[in-house]
C-alpha positions as CSV (number, residue, x, y, z in Angstrom):
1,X,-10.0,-34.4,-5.8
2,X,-6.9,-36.5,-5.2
3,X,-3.5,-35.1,-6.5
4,X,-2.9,-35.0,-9.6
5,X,-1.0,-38.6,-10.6
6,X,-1.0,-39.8,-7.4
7,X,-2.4,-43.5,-9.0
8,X,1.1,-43.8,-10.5
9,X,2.5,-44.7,-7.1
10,X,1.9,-48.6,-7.2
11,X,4.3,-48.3,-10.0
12,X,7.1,-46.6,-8.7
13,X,10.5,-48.8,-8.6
14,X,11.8,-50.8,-5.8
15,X,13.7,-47.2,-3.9
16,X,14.0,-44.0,-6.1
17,X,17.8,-43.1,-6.5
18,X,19.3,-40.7,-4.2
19,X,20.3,-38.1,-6.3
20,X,21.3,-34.0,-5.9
21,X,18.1,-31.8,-7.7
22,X,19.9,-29.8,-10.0
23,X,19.4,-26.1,-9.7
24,X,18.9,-23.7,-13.2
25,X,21.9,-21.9,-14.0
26,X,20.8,-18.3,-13.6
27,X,24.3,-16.3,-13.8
28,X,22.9,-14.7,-10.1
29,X,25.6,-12.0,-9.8
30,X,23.8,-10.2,-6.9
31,X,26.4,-8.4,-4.2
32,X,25.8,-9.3,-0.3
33,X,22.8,-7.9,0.8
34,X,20.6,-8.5,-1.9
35,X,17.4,-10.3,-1.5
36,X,19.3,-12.5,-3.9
37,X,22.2,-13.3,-1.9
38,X,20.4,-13.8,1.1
39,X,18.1,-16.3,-0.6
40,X,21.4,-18.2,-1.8
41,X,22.4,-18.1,1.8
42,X,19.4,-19.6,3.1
43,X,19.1,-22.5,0.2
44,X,22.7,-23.6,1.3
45,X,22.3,-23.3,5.2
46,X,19.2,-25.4,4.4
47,X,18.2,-28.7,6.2
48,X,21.6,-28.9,8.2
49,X,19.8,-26.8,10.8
50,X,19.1,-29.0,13.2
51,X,15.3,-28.4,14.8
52,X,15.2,-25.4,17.2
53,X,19.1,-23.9,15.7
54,X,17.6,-20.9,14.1
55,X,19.8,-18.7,11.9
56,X,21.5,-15.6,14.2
57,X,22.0,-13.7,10.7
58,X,19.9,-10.4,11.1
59,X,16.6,-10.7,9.2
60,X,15.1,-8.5,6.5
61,X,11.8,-6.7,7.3
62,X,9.0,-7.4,5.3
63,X,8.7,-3.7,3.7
64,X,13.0,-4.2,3.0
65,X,12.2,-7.1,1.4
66,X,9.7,-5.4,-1.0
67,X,11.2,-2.4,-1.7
68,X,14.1,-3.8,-2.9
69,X,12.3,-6.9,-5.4
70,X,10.5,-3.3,-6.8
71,X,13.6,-2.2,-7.5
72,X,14.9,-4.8,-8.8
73,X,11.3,-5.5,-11.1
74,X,11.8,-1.9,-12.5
75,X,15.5,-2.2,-14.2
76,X,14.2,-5.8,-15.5
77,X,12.8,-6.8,-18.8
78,X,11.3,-9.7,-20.2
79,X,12.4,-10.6,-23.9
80,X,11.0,-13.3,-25.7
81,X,14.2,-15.7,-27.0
82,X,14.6,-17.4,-30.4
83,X,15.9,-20.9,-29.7
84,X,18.8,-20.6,-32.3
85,X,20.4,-17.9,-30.4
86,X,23.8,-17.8,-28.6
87,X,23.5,-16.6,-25.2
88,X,27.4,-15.3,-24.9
89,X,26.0,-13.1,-27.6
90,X,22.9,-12.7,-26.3
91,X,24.1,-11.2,-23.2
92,X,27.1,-9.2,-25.2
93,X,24.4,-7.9,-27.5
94,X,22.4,-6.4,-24.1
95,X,25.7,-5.3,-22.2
96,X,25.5,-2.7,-25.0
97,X,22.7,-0.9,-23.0
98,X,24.8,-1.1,-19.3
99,X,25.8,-4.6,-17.5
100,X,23.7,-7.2,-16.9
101,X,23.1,-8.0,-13.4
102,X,21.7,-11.4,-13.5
103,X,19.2,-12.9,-15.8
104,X,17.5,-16.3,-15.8
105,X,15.4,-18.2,-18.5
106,X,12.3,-20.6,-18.4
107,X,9.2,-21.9,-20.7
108,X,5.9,-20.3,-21.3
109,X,4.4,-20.2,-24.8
110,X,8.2,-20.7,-25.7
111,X,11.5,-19.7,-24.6
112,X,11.6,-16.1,-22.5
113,X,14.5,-14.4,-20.3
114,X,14.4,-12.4,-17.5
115,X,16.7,-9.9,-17.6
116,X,18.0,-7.5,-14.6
117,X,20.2,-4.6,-15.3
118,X,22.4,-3.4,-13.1
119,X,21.1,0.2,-13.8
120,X,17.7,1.6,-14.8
121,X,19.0,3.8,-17.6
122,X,19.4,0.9,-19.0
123,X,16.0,0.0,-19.6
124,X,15.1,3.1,-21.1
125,X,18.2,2.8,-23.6
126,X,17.0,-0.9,-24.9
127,X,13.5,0.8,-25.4
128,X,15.0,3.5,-27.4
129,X,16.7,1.3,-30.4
130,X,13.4,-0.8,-30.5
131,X,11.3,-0.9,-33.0
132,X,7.3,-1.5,-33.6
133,X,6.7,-4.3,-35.4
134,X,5.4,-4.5,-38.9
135,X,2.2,-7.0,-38.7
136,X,1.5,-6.8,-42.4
137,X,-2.7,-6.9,-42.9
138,X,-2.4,-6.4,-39.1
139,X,-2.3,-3.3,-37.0
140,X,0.2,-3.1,-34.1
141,X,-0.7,-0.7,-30.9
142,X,2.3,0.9,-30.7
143,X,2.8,0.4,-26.8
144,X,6.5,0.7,-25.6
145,X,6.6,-1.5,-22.8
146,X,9.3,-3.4,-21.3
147,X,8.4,-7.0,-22.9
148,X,10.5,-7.4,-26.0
149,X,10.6,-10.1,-29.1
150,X,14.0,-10.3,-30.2
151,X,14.5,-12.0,-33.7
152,X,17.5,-12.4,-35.7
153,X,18.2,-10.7,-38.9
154,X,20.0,-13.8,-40.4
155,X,18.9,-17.0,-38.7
156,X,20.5,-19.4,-41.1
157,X,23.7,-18.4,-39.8
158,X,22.8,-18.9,-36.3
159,X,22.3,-22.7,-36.9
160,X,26.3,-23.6,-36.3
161,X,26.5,-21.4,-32.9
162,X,23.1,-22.7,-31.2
163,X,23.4,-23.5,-27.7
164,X,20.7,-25.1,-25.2
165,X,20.4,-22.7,-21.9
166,X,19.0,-23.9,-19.2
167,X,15.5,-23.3,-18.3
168,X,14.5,-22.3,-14.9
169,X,11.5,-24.9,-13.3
170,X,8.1,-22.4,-12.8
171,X,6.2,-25.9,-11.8
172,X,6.0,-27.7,-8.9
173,X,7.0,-31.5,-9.1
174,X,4.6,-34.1,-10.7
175,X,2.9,-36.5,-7.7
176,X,4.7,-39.4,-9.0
177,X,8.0,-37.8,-9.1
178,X,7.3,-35.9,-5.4
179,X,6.1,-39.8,-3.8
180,X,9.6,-41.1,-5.0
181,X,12.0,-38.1,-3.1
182,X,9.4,-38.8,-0.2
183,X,10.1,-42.4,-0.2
184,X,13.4,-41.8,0.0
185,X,13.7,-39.5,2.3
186,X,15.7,-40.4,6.1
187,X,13.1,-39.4,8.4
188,X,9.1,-37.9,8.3
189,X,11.0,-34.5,9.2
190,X,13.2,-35.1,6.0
191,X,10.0,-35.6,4.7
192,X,8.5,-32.6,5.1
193,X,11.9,-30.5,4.4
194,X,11.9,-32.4,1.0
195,X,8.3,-31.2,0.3
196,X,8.7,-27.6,1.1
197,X,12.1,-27.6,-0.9
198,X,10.0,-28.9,-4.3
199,X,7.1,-27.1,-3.5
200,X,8.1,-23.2,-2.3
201,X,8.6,-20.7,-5.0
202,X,12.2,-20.2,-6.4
203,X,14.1,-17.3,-6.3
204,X,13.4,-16.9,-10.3
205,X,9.7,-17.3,-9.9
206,X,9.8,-15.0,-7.3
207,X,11.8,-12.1,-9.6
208,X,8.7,-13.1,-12.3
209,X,6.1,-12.4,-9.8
210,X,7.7,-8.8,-9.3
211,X,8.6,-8.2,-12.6
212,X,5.1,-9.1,-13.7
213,X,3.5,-6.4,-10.6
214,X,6.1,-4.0,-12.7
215,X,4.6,-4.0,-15.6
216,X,1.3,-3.8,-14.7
217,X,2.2,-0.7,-12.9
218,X,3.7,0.8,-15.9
219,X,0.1,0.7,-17.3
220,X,-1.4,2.2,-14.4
221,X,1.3,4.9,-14.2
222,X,-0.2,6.6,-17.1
223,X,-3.1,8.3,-15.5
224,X,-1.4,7.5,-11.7
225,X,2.2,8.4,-12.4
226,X,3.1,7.7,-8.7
227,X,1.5,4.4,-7.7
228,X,2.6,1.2,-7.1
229,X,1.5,-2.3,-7.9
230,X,2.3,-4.2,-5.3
231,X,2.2,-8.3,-4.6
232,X,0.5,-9.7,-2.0
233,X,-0.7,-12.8,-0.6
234,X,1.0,-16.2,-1.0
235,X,3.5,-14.7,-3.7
236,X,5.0,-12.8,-1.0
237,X,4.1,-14.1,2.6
238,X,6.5,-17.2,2.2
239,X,3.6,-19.5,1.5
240,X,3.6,-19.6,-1.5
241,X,3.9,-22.8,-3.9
242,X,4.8,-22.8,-7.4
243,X,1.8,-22.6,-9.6
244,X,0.0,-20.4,-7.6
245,X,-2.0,-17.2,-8.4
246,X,-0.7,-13.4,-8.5
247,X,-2.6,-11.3,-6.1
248,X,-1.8,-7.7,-6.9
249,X,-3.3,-4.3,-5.8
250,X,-2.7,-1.0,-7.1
251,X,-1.6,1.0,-4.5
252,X,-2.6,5.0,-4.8
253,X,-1.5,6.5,-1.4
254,X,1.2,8.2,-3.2
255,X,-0.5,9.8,-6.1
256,X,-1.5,13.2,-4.6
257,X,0.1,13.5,-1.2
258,X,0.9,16.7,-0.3
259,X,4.6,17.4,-0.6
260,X,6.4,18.1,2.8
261,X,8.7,21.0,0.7
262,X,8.0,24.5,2.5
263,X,6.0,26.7,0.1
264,X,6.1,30.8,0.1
265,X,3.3,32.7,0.8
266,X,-0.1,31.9,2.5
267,X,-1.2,29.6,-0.5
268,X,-2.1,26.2,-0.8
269,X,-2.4,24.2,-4.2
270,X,-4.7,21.6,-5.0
271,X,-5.6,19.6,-7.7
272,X,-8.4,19.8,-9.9
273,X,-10.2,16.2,-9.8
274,X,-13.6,14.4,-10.3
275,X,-15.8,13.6,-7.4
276,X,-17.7,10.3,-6.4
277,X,-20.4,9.6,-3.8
278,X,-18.5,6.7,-2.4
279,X,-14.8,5.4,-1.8
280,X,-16.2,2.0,-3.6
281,X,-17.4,3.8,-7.0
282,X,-13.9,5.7,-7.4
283,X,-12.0,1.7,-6.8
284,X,-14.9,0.7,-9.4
285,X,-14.0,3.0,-11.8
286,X,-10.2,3.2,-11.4
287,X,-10.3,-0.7,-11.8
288,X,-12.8,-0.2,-14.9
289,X,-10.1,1.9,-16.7
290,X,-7.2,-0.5,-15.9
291,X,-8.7,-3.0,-16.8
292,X,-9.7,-1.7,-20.0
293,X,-6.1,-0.8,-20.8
294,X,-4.8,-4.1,-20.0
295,X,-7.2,-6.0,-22.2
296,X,-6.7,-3.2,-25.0
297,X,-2.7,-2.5,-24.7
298,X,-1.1,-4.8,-22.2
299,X,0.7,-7.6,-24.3
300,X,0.3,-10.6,-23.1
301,X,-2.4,-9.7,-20.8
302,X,-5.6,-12.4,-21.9
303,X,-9.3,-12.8,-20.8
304,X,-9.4,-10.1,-18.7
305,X,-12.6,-9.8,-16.5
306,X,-13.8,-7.0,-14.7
307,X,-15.6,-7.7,-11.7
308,X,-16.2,-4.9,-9.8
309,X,-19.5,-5.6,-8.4
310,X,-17.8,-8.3,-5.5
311,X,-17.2,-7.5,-2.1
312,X,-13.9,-6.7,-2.9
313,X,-13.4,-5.6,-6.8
314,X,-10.7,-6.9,-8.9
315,X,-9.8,-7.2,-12.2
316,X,-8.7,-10.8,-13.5
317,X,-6.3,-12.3,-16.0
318,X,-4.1,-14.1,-17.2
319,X,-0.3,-13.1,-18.0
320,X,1.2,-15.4,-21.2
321,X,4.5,-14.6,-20.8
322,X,4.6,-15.6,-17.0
323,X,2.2,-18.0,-17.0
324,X,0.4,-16.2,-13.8
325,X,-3.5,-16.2,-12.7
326,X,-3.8,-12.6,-11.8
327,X,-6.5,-10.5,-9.5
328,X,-5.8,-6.9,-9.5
329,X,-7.3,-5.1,-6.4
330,X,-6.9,-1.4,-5.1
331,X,-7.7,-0.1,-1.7
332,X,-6.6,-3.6,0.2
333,X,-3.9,-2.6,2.8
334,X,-5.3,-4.4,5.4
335,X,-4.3,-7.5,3.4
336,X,-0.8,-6.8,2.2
337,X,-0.6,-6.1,6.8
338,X,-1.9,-9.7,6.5
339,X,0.6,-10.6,4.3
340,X,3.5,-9.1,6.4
341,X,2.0,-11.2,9.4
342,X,2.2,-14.8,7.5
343,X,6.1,-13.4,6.5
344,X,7.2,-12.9,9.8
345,X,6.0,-16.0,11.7
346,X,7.3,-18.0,8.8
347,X,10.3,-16.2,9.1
348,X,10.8,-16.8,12.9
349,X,11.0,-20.4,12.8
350,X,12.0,-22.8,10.3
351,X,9.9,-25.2,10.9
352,X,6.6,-23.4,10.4
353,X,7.1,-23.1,6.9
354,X,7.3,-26.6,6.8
355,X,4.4,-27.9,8.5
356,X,1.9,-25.5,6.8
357,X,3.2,-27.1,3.5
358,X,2.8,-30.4,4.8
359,X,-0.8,-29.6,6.2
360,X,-1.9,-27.9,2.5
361,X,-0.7,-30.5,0.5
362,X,-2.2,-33.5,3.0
363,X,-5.8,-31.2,2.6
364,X,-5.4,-30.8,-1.0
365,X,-4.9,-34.2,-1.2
366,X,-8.2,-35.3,0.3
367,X,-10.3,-32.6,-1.2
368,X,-10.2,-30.8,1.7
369,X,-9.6,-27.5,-0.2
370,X,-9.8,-26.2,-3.6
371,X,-9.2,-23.3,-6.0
372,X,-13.1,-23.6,-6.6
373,X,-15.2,-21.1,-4.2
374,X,-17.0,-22.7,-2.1
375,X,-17.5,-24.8,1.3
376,X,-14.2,-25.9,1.6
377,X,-11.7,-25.4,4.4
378,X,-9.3,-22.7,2.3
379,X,-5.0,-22.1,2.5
380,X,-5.6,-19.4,4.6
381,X,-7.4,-20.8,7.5
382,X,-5.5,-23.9,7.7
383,X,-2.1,-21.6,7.8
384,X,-3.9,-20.0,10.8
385,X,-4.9,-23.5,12.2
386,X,-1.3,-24.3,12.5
387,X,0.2,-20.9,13.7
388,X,-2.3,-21.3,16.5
389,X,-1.3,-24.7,16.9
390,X,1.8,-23.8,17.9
391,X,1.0,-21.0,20.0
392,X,-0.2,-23.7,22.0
393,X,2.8,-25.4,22.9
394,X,5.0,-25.8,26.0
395,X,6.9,-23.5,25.5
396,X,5.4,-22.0,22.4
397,X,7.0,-22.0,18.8
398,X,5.3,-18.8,17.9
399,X,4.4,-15.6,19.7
400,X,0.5,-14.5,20.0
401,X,-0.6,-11.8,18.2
402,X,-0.9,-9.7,20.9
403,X,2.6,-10.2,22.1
404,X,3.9,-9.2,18.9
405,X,2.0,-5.6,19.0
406,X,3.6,-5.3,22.4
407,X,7.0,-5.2,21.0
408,X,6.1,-2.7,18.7
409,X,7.4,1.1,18.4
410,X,5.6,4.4,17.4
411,X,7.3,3.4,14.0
412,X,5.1,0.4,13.5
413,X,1.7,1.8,14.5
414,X,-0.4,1.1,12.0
415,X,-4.5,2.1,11.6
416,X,-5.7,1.1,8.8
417,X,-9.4,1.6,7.8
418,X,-10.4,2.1,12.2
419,X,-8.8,-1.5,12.6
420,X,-5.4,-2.0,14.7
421,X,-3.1,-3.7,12.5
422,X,0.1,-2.6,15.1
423,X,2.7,-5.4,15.7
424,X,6.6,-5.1,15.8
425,X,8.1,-5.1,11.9
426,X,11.7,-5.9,12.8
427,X,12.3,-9.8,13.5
428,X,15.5,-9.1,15.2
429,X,13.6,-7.9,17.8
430,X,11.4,-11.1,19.0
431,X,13.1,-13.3,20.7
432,X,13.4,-17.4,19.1
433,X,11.6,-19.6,21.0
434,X,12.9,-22.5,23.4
435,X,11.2,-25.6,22.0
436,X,13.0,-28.0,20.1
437,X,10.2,-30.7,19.3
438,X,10.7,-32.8,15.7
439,X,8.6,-32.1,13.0
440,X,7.6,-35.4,13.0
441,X,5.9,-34.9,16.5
442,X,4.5,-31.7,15.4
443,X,2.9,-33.3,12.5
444,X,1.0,-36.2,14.7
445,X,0.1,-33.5,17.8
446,X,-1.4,-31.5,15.2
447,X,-3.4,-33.9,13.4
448,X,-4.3,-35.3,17.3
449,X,-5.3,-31.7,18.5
450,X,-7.6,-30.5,15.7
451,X,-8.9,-34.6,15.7
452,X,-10.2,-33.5,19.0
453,X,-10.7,-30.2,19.2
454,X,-14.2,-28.7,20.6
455,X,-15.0,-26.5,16.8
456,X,-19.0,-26.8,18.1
457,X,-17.9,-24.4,20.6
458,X,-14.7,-22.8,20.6
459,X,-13.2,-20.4,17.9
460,X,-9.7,-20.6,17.0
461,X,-7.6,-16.7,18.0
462,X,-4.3,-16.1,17.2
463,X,-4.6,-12.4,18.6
464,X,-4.8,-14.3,22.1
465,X,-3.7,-17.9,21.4
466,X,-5.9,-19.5,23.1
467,X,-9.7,-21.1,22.3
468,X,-11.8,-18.9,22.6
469,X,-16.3,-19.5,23.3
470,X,-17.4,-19.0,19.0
471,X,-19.7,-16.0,19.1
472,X,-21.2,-17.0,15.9
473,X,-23.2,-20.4,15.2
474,X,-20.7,-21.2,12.4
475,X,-19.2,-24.6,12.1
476,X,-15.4,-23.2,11.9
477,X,-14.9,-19.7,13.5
478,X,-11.5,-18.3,12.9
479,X,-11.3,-14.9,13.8
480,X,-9.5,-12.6,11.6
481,X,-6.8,-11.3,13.0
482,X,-6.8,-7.8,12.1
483,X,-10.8,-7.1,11.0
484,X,-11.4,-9.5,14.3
485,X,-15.6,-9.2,14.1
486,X,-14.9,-11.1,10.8
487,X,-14.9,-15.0,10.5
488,X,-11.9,-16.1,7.8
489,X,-14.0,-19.7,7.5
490,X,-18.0,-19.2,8.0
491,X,-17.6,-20.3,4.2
492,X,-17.2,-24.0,5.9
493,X,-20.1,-26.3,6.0
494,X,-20.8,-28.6,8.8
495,X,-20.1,-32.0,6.3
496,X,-16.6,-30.2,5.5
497,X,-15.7,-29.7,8.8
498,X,-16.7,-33.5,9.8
499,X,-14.5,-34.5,7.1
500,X,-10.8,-32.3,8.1
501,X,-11.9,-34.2,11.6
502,X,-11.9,-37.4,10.0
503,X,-9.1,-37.6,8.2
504,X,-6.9,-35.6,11.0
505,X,-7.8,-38.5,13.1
506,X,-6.8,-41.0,11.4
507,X,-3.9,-39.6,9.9
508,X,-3.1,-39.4,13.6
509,X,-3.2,-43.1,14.1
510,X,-1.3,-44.0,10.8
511,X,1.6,-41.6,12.6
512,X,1.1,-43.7,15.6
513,X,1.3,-47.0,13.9
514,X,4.9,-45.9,12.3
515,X,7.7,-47.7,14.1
516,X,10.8,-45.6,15.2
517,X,13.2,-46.9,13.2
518,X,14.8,-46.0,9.3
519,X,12.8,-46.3,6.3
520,X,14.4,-49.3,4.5
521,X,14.9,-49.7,1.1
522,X,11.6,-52.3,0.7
523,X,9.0,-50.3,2.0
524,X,7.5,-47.5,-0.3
525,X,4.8,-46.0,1.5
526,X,5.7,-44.7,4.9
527,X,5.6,-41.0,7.2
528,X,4.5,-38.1,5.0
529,X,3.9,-40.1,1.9
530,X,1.3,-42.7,3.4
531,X,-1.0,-40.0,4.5
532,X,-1.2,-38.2,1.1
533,X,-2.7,-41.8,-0.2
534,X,-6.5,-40.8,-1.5
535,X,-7.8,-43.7,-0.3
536,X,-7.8,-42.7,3.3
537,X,-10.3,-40.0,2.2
538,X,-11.7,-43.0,0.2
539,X,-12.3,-45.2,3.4
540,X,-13.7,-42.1,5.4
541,X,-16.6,-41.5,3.1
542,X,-17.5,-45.0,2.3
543,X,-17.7,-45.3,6.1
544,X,-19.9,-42.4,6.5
545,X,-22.4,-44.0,4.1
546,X,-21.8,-47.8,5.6
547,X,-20.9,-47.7,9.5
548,X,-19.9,-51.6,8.9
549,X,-16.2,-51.0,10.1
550,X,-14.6,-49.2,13.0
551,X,-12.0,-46.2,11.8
552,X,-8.9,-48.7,13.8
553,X,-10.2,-51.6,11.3
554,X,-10.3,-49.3,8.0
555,X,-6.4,-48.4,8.9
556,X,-5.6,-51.6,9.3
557,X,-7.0,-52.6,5.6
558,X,-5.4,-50.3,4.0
559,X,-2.1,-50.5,5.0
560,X,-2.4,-54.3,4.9
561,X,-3.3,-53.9,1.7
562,X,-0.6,-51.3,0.9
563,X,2.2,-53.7,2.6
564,X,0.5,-56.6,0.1
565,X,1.2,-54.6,-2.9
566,X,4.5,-53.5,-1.7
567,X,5.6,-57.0,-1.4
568,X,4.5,-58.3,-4.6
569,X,6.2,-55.2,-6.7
570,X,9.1,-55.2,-4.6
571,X,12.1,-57.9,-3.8
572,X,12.1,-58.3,-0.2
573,X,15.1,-57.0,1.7
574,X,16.3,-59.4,4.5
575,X,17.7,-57.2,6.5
576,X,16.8,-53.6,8.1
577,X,12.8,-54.1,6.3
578,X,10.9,-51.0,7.7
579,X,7.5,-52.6,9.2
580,X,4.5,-50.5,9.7
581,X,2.3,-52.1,12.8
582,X,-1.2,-52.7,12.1
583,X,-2.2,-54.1,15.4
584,X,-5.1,-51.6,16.8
């Protein structure tokens, strides 16, 4: 399916206005060394890098990173916000309670606010001067959680002090509106900077993906006072687009382990607890319970669905005050170690972040994946398509797999489940790589390499970096890079497969048709922009079924036929008219 408004770009107007994206006013009044400040650090040292002139600034580990967005989660709250409210008193009304560290506010089935505090007492003191509410012929389930509904005792004279806050942007940018900042942009690398930049989750929607992990875990604390709910996936790995699901898995290694406290005597305590034949019945029925007490206390928790009987169970929902798709698994370590993985070689270079974007949005585009099961190519396997991609250049962007566990310590040794999930945790410790190639380049070489690479015998390894004979029959084999006898695509049909090849060749040639020069203000469809058109998928399946035209002459049409509409729309600029060659 073709993204979502993408017809609207024949009507886009002569060159979309160069303009600053305004930011939400959140009030951030984090300290240095916050994940806070360092994400305001990296959003204004943003794009002036140039390619290759990674940041010196000592890097977060993954588990830093996490520990600290808990903490922060657990002295939040969520309160749902009147619109006729003041938010100088708003804010004076909480600083009863302890000062506010920051707080932010955004749209979903009405106006909310995220609120941190700068102390967790605080929390527990805005709980204790809270009241049930009174439902009338309803009952209410008096559940003390930290979502709150504040009203006002006298709204009428509210009216003269209303102000409008600003609401923070949990959506990524409509198709029309992300064609015109493409068009606009300087260069195809601009290009793709621009689209990670609209597309990558915010610094609010990241605090909401926490916070919401928080309260789930406040649920789950009742009968496992010391677990954790814990993100995982694209909401943490630095993958992750706006819009996209919550993974979340409840996290039990805690509850139970044997404190390291000296005891007297020759005694050993143990807890009294139920027995199980299998490690898989006692995640079924943990999950059973939870999800029971989500559907029957958790407010704002909707259409909750146990389904424990998958390979993997989970609980799913939905979350109405954050607006999140939510799977709730326990017992999944080997995925948040995944999850760490994706962080760090994100993290390493700044240009791998923006040419998996660029890649997921070009194959979302086309229909190349989906957020339906089935045979499609999914996020995951491209994202390892293009980490190997660039293990595979001279000299490489990223480190192999392999290298990476070399470089670790006795303090990153990690086992988990018989499977070696050991690799170096500290990114100040691998050393940035010496190739400086444009993203631009990047984005045709990998297009060209997959175009032509050998899938009906090699499998694609980022352990080793290097192809690898498939030892499966498979049309894609990806090994996985921790469970390695697994295949992350043998979902992928043979018809699938033929079509990623299709479309990566040609968006190949497009690339090689672009002249060298500035976009000019005439031309609309250019770079980045030209190969998100649907009809290139279009012209690849009508040729399957026809074989009338070769793939060189299809091109050709279409951009003739693009330039042709261009032209007519558009007044022609005399001078400095970017051209797009459309000899074969």
């Amino acid at each position: 399916m073709a993204a979502r408004g993408v017809g609207l770009l024949t009507h886009l107007p002569l060159r979309a206005q160069r303009s600053q994206g305004l930011r939400p006013i959140h009030r951030l009044l984090s300290c240095p060394g916050t994940v806070a400040a360092d994400v305001r650090k990296e959003e204004q040292s943003s794009g002036s890098a140039e390619t290759g002139s990674e940041d010196r600034t000592p890097k977060k580990r993954f588990s830093e990173v996490q520990k600290e967005r808990r903490e922060q989660a657990q002295r939040s709250v969520l309160i749902h916000f009147p619109n006729k409210v003041s938010e100088k008193k708003f804010l004076k009304y909480l600083s009863q309670h302890g000062p506010v560290n920051n707080h932010f506010f955004y749209e979903s089935f009405g106006l909310y606010a995220v609120v941190e505090f700068c102390q967790k007492e605080s929390v527990a003191s805005l709980q204790s001067v809270t009241r049930t509410p009174s439902l009338g012929t309803e009952a209410a389930i008096p559940f003390r959680s930290r979502c709150f509904h504040l009203k006002l005792k006298n709204a009428s004279n509210q009216t003269a002090e209303q102000s409008s806050v600003s609401r923070s942007n949990q959506s990524p940018p409509s198709s029309k509106k992300l064609f015109e900042l493409l068009c606009d942009a300087e260069s195809i690398d601009d290009q793709l900077n621009t689209l990670l930049k609209e597309f990558q989750l915010t610094e609010e929607n990241t605090k909401l993906r926490y916070f919401t992990c928080s309260l789930i875990e406040d649920i789950a604390a009742a009968y496992f006072p010391d677990c954790a709910v814990r993100p995982f996936g694209s909401s943490v790995n630095g993958f992750g687009k706006l819009g996209c699901d919550l993974d979340m898995f409840l996290d039990l290694d805690e509850t139970g382990k044997f404190s390291d406290h000296k005891t007297l005597g020759n005694f050993l305590m143990e807890f009294q607890v139920k027995n199980v034949p299998s490690e898989r019945i006692a995640t079924q029925k943990i999950l059973s319970v939870i999800g029971e007490c989500l559907d029957h206390f958790g407010p704002g928790c909707v259409g909750v669905q146990k389904i424990l009987n998958a390979r993997c169970p989970l609980v799913r929902f939905s979350h109405q005050a954050s607006g999140f798709q939510c799977d709730l698994t326990t017992n999944n370590r080997i995925a948040l170690k995944s999850s760490e993985l994706l962080y760090i070689y994100g993290a390493l270079d700044s240009r791998v972040r923006a040419l998996v974007f660029s890649i997921r949005c070009w194959a979302r585009a086309h229909s190349l994946t989906s957020s339906i099961p089935g045979a499609w190519i999914t996020n995951f396997s491209l994202t390892m398509m293009v980490i190997f991609f660039l293990q595979r250049r001279s000299p490489p962007i990223l480190p192999t797999l392999d290298y990476l566990k070399s470089l670790a310590d006795a303090e990153d040794k990690c086992i988990i489940e018989g499977h070696n999930c050991t690799f170096v945790c500290d990114l100040n410790r691998i050393k940035p790589s010496g190739n400086t190639e444009t993203l631009e380049l990047l984005l045709k070489e990998f297009f060209e390499y997959f175009g032509n690479f050998a899938f009906n015998k090699n499998s694609i390894n980022i352990r080793q970096g290097r192809e690898q004979n498939k030892p499966e029959p498979s049309p894609l084999h990806i090994q996985n890079p921790f469970e390695t006898s697994l295949n992350i695509s043998k979902n992928v049909s043979q018809s699938q497969l033929q079509k990623f090849v299709d479309l990566a060749r040609e968006s190949a040639w497009i690339l090689h048709q672009e002249v060298n020069d500035h976009p000019s203000p005439s031309n609309k469809l250019w770079g980045l922009a030209a190969l998100l058109l649907p009809s290139v998928a279009k012209n690849v399946s009508q040729a399957k079924r026809k074989r009338k035209k070769p793939a060189s002459e299809r091109v050709k049409n279409l951009l003739e036929s693009i330039k042709s509409s261009s032209s007519t729309e558009n007044a022609t600029n005399a001078n400095g008219t970017r051209t797009v060659s459309t000899q074969a």
